[in-house]
PyMOL Python script that loads the backbone (N, CA, C, O; Angstrom):
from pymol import cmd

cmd.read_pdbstr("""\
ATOM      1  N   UNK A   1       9.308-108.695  39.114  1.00  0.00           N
ATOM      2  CA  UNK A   1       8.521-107.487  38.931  1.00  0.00           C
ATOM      3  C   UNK A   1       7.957-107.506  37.509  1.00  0.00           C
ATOM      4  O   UNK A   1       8.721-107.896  36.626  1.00  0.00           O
ATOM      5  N   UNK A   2       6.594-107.098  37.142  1.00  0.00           N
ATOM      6  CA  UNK A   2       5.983-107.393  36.076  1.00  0.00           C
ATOM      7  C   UNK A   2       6.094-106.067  35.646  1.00  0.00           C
ATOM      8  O   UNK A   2       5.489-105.152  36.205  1.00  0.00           O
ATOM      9  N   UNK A   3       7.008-105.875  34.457  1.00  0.00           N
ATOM     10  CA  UNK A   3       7.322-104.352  33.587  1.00  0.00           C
ATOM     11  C   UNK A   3       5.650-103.723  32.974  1.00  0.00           C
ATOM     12  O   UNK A   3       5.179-102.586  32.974  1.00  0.00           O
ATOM     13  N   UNK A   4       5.044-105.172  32.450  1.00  0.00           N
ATOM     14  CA  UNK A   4       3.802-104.090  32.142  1.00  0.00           C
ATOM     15  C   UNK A   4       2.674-103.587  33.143  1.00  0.00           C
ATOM     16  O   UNK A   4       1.872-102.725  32.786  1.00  0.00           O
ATOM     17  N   UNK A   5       2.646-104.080  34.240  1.00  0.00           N
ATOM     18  CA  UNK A   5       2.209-103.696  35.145  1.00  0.00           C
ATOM     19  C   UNK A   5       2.809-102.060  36.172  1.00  0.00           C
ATOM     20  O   UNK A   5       2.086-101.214  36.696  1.00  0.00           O
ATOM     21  N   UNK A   6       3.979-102.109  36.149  1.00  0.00           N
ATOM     22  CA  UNK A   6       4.839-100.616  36.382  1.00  0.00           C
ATOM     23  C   UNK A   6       4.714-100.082  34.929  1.00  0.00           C
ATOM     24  O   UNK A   6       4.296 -98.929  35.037  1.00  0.00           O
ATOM     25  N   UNK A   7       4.834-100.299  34.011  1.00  0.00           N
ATOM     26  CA  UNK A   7       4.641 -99.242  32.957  1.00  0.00           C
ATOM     27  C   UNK A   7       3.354 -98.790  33.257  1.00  0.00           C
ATOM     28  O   UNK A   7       3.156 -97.588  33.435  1.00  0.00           O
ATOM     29  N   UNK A   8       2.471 -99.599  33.332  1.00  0.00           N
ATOM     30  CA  UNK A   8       0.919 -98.829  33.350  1.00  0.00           C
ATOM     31  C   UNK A   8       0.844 -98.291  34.385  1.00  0.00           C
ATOM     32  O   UNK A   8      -0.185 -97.622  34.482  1.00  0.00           O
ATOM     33  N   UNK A   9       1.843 -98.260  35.717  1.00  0.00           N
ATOM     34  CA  UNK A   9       1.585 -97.511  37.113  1.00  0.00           C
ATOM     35  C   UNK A   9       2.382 -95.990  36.354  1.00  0.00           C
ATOM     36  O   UNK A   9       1.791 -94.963  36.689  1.00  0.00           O
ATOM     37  N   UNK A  10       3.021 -95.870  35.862  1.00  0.00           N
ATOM     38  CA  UNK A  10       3.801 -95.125  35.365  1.00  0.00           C
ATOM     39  C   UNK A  10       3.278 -94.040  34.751  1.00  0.00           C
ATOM     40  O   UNK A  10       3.616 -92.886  35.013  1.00  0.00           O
ATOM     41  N   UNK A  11       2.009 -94.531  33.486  1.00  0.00           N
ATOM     42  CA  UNK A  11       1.771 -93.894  32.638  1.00  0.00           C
ATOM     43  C   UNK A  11       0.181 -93.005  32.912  1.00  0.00           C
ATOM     44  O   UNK A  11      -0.243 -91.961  32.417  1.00  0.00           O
ATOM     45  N   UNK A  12      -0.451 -94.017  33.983  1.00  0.00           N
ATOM     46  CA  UNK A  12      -1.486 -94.004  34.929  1.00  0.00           C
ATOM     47  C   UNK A  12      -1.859 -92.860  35.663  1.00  0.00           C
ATOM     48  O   UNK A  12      -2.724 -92.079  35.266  1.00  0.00           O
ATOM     49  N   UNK A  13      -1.196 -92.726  36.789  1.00  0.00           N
ATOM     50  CA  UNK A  13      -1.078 -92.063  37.877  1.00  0.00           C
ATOM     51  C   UNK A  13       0.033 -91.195  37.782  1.00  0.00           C
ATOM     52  O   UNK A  13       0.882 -91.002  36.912  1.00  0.00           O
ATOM     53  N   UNK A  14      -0.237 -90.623  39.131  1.00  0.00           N
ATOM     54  CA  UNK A  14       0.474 -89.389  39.324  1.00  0.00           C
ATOM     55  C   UNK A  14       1.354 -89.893  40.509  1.00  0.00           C
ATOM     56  O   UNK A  14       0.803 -90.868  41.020  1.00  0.00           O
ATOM     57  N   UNK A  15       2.814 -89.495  41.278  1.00  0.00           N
ATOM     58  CA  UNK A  15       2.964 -89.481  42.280  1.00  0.00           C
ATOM     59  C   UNK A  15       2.220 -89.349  43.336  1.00  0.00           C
ATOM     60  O   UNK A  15       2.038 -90.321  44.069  1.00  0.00           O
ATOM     61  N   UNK A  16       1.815 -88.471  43.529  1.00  0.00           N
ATOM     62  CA  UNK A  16       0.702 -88.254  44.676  1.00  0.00           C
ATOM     63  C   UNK A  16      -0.751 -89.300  44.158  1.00  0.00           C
ATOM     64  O   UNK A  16      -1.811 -89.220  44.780  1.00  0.00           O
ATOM     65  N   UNK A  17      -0.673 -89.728  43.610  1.00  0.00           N
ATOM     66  CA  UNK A  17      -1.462 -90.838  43.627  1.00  0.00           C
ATOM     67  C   UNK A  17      -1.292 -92.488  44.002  1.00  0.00           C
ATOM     68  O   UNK A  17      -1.942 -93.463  44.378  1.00  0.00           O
ATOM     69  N   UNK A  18      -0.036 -92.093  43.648  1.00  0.00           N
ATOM     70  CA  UNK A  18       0.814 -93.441  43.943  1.00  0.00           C
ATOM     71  C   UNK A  18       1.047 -93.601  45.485  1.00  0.00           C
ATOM     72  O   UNK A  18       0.818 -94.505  46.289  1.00  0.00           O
ATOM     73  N   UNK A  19       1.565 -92.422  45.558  1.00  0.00           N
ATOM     74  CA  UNK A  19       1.595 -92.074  47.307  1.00  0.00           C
ATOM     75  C   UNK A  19       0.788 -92.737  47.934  1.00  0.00           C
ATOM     76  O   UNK A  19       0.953 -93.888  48.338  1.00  0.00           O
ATOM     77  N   UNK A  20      -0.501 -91.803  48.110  1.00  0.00           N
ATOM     78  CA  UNK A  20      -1.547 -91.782  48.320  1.00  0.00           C
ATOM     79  C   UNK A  20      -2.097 -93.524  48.541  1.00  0.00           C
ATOM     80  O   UNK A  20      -2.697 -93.971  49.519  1.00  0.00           O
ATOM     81  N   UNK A  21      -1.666 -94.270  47.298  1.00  0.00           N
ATOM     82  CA  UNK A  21      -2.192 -96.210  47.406  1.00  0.00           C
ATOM     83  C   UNK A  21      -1.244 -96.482  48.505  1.00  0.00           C
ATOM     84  O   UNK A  21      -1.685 -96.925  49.566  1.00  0.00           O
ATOM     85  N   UNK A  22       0.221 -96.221  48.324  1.00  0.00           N
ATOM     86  CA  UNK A  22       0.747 -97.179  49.237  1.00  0.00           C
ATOM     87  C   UNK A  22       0.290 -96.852  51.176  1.00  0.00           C
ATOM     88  O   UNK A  22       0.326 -97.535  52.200  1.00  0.00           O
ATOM     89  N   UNK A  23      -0.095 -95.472  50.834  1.00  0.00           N
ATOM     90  CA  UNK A  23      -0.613 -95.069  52.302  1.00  0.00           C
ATOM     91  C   UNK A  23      -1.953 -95.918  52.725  1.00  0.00           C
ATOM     92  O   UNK A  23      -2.205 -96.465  53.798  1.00  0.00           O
ATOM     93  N   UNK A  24      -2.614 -95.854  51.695  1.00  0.00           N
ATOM     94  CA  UNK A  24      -3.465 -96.836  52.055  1.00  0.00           C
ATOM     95  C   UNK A  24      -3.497 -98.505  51.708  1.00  0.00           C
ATOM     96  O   UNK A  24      -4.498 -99.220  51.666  1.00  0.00           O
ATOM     97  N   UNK A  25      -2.637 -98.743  51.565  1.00  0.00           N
ATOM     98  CA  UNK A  25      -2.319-100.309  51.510  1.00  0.00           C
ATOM     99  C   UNK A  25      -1.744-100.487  52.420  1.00  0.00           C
ATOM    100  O   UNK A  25      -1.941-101.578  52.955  1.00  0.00           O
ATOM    101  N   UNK A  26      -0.792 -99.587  53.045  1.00  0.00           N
ATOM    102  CA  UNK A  26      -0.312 -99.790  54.995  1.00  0.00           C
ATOM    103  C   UNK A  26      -1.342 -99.474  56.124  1.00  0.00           C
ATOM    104  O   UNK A  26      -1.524-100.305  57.014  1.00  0.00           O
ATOM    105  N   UNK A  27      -1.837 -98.609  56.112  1.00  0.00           N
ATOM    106  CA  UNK A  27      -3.080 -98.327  57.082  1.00  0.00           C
ATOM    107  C   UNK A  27      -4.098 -99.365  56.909  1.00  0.00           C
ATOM    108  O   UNK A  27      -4.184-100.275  57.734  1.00  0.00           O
ATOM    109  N   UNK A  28      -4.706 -99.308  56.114  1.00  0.00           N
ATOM    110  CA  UNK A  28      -6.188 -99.722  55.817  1.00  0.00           C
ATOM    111  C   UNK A  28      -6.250-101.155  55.426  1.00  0.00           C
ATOM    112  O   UNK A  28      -7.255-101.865  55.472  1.00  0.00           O
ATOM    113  N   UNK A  29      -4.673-101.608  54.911  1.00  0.00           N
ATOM    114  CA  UNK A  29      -4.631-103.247  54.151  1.00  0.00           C
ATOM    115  C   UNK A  29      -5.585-103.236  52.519  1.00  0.00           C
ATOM    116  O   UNK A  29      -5.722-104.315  51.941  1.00  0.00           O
ATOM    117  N   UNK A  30      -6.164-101.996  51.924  1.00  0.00           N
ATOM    118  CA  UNK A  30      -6.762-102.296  50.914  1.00  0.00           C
ATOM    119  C   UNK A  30      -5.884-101.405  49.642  1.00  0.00           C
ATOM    120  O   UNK A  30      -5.395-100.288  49.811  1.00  0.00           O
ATOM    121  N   UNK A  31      -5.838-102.069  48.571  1.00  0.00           N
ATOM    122  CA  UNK A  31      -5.099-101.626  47.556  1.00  0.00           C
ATOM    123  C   UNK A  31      -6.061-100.970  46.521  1.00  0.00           C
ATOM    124  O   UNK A  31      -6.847-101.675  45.888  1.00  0.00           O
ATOM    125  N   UNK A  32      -6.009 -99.816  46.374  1.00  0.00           N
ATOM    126  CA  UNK A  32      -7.458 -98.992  45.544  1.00  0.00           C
ATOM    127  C   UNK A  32      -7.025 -98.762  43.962  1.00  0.00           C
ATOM    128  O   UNK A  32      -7.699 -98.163  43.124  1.00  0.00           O
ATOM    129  N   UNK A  33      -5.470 -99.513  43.718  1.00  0.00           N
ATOM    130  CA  UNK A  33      -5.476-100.023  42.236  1.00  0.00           C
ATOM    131  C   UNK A  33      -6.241-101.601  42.326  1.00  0.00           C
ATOM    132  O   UNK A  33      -6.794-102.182  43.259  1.00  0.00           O
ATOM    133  N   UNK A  34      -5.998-101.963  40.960  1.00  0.00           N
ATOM    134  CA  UNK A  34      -5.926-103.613  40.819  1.00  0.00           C
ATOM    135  C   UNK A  34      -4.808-104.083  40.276  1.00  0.00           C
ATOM    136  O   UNK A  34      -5.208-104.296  39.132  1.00  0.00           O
ATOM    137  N   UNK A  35      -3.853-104.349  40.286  1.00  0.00           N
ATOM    138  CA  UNK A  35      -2.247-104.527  40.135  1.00  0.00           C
ATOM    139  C   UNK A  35      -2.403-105.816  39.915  1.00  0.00           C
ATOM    140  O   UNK A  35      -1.559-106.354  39.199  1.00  0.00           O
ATOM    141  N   UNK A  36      -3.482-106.618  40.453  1.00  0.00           N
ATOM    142  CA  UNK A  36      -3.196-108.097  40.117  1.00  0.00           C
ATOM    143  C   UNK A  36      -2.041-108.753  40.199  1.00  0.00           C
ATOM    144  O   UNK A  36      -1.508-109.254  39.209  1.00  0.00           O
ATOM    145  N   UNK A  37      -1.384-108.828  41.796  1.00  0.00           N
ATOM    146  CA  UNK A  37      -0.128-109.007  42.037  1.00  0.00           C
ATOM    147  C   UNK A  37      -0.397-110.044  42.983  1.00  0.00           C
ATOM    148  O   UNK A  37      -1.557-110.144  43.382  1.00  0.00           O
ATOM    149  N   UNK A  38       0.454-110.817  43.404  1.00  0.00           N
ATOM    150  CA  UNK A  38       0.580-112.119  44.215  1.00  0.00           C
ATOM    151  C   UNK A  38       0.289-111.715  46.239  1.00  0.00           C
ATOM    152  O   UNK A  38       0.030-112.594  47.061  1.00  0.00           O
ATOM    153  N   UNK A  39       0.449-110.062  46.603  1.00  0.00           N
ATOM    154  CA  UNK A  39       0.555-110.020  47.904  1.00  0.00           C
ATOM    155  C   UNK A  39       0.784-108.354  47.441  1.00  0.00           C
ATOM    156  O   UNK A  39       0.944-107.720  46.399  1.00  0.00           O
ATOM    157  N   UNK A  40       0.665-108.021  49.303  1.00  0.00           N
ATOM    158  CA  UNK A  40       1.022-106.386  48.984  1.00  0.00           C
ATOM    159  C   UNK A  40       2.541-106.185  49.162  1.00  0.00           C
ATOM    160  O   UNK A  40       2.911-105.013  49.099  1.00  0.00           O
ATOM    161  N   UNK A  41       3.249-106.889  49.320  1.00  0.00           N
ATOM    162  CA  UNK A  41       4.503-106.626  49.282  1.00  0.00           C
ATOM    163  C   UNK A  41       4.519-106.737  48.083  1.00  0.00           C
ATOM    164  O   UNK A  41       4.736-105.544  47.869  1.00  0.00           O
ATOM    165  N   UNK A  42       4.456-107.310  46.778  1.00  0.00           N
ATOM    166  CA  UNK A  42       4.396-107.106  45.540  1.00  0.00           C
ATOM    167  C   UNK A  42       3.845-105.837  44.893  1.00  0.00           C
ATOM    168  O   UNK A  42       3.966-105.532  43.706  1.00  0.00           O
ATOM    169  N   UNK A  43       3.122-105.030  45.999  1.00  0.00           N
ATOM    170  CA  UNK A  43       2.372-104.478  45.432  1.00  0.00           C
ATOM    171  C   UNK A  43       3.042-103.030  45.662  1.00  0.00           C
ATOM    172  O   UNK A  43       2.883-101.991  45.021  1.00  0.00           O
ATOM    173  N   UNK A  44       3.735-103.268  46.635  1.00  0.00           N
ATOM    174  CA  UNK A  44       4.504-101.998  47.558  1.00  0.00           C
ATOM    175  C   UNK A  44       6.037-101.947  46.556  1.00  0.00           C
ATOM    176  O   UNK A  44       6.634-101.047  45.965  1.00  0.00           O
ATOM    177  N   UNK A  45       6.186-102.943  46.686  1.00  0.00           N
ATOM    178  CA  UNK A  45       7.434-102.649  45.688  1.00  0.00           C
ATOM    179  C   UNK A  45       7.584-102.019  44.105  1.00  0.00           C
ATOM    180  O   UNK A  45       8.599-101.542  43.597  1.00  0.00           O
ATOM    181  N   UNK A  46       5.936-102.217  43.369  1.00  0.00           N
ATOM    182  CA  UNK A  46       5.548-101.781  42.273  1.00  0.00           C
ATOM    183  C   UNK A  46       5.613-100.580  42.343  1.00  0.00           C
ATOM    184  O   UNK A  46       6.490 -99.893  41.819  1.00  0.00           O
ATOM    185  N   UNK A  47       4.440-100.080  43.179  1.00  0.00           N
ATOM    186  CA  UNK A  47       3.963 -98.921  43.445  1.00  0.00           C
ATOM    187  C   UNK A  47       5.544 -97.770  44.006  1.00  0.00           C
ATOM    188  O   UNK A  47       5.574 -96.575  43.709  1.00  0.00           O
ATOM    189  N   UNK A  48       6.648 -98.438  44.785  1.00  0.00           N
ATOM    190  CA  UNK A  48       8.026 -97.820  45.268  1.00  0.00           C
ATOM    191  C   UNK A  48       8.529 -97.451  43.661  1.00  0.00           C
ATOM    192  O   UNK A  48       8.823 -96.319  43.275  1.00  0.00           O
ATOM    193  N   UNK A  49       8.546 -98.416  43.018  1.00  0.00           N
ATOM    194  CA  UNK A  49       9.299 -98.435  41.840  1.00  0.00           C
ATOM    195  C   UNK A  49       8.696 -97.002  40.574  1.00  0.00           C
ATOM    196  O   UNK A  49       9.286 -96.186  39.866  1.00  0.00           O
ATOM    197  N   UNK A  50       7.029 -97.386  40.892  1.00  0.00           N
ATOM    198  CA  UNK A  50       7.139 -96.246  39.850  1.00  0.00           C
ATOM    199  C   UNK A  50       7.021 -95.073  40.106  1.00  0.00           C
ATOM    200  O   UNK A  50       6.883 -94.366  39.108  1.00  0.00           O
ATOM    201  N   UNK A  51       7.020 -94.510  41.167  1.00  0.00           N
ATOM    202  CA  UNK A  51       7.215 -93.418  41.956  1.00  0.00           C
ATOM    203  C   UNK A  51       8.896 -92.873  41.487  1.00  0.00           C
ATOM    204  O   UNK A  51       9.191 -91.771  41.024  1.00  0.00           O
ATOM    205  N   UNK A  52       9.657 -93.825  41.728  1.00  0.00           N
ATOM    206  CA  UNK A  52      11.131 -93.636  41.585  1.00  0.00           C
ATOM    207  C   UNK A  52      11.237 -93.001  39.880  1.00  0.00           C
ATOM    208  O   UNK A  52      11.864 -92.051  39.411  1.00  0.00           O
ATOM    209  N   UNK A  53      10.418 -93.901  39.331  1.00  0.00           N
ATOM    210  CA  UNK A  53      10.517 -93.996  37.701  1.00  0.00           C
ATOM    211  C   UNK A  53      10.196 -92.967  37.138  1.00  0.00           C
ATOM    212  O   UNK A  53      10.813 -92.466  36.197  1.00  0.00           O
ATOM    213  N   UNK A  54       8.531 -92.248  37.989  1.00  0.00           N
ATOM    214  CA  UNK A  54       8.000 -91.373  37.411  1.00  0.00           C
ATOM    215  C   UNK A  54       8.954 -89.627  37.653  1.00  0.00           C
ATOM    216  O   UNK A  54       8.967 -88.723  36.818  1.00  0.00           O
ATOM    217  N   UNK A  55       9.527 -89.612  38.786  1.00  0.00           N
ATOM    218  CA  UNK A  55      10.407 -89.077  39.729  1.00  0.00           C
ATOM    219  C   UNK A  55      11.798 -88.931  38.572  1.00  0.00           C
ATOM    220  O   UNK A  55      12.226 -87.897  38.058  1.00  0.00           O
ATOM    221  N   UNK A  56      12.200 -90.083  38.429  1.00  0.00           N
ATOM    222  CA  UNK A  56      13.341 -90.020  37.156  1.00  0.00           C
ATOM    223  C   UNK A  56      13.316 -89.683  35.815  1.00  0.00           C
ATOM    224  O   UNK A  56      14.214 -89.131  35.180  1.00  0.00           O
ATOM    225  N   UNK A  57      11.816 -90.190  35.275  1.00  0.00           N
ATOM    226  CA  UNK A  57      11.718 -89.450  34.018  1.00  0.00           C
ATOM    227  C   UNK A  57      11.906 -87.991  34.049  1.00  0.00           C
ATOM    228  O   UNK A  57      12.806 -87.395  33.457  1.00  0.00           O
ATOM    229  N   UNK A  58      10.795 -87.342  34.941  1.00  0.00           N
ATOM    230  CA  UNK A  58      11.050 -86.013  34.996  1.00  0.00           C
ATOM    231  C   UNK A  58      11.805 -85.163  35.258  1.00  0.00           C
ATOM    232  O   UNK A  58      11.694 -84.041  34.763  1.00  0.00           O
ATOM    233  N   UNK A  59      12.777 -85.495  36.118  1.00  0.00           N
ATOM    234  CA  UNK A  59      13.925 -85.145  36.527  1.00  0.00           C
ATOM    235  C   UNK A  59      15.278 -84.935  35.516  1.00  0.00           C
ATOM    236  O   UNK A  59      15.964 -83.914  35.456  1.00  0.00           O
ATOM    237  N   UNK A  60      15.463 -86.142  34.766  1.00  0.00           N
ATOM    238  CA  UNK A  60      16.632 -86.504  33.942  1.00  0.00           C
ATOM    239  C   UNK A  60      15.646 -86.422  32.151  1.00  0.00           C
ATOM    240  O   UNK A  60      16.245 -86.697  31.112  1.00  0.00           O
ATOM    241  N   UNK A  61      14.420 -86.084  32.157  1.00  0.00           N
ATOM    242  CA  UNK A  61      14.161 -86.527  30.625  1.00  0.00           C
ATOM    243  C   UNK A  61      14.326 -87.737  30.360  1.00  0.00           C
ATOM    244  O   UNK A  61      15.111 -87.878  29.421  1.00  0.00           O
ATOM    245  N   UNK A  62      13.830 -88.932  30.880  1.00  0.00           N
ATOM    246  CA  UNK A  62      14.281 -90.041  30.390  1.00  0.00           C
ATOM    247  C   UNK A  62      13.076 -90.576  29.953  1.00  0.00           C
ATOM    248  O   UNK A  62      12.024 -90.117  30.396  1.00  0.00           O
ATOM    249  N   UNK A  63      13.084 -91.810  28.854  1.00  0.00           N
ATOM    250  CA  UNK A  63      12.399 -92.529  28.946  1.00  0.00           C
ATOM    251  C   UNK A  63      11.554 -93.478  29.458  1.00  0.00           C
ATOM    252  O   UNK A  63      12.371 -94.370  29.689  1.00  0.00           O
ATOM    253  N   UNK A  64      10.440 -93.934  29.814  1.00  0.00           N
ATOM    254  CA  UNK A  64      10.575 -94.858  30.948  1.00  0.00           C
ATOM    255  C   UNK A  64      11.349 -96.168  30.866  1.00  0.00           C
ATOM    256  O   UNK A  64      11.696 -96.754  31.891  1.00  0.00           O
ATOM    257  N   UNK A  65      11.662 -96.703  29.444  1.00  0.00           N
ATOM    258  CA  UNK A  65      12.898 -97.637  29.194  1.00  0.00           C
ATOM    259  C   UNK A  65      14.113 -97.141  30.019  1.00  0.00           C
ATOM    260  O   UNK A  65      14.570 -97.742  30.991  1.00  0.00           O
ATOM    261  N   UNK A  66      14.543 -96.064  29.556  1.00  0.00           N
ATOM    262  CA  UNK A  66      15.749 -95.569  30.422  1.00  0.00           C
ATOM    263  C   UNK A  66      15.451 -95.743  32.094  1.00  0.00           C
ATOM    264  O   UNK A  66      16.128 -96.364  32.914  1.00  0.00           O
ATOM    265  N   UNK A  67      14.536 -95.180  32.245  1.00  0.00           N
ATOM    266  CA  UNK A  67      14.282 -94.866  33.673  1.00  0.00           C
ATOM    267  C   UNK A  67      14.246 -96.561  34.393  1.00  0.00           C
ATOM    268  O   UNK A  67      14.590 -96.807  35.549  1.00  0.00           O
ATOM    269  N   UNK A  68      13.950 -97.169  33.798  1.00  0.00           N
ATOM    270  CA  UNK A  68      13.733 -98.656  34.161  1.00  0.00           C
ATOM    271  C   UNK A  68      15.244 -99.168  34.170  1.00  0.00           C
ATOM    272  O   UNK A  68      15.957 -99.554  35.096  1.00  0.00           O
ATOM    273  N   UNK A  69      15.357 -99.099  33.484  1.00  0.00           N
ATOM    274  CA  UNK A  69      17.057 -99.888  32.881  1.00  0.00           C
ATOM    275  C   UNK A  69      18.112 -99.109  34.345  1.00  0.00           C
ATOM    276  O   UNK A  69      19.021 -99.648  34.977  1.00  0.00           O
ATOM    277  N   UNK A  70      17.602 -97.862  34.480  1.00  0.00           N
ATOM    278  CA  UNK A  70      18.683 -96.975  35.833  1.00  0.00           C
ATOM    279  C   UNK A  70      17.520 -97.499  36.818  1.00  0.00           C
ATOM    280  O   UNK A  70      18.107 -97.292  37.880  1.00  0.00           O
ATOM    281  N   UNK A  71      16.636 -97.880  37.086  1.00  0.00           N
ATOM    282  CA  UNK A  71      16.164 -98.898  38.707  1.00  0.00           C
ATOM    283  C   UNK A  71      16.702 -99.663  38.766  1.00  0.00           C
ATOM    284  O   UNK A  71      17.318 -99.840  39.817  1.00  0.00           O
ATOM    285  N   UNK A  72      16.819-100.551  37.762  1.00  0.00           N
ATOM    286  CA  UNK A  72      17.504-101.824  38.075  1.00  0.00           C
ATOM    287  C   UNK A  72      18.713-101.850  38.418  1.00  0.00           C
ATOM    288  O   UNK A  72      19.088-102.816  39.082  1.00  0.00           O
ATOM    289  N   UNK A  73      19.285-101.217  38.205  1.00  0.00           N
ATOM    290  CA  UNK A  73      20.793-100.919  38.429  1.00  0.00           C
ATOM    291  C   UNK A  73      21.152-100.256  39.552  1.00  0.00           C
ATOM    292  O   UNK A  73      22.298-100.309  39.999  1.00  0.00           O
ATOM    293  N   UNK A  74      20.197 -99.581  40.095  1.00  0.00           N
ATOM    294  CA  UNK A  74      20.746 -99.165  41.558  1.00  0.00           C
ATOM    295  C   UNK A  74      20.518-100.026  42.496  1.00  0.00           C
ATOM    296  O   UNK A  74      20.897 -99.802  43.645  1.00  0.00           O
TER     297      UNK A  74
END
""", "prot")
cmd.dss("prot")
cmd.show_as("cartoon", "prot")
cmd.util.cbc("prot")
cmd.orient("prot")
């Protein structure tokens, strides 16, 4: 997983925006970021991750360092 690529999904977008891509990267097959990722399963897992991240910062006050460091770990 490429950290500067989820940091910038992170700092980017909104949940409901994030949402919103992976809905249309399952329906439609088109990804309306540019993530510049190897496949959409790369791309689905980004997009899962910073949802979680963005979801955790706000929740707990965390950093997105923090918030990263507690994904990996679950």
């Amino acid at each position: 997983m490429d950290i500067s690529i989820l940091q910038n999904l992170v700092e980017k977008y909104t949940v409901d925006e994030i949402s919103q891509a992976e809905e249309t990267l399952l329906i439609e097959g088109q990804m309306p970021f540019d993530l510049n990722v190897a496949d959409d399963s790369e791309a689905l897992d980004l997009l899962s991750a910073a949802t979680w991240i963005i979801e955790r910062m706000a929740s707990h006050e965390q950093s997105f360092d923090d918030a990263f460091q507690r994904y990996m770990s679950k």
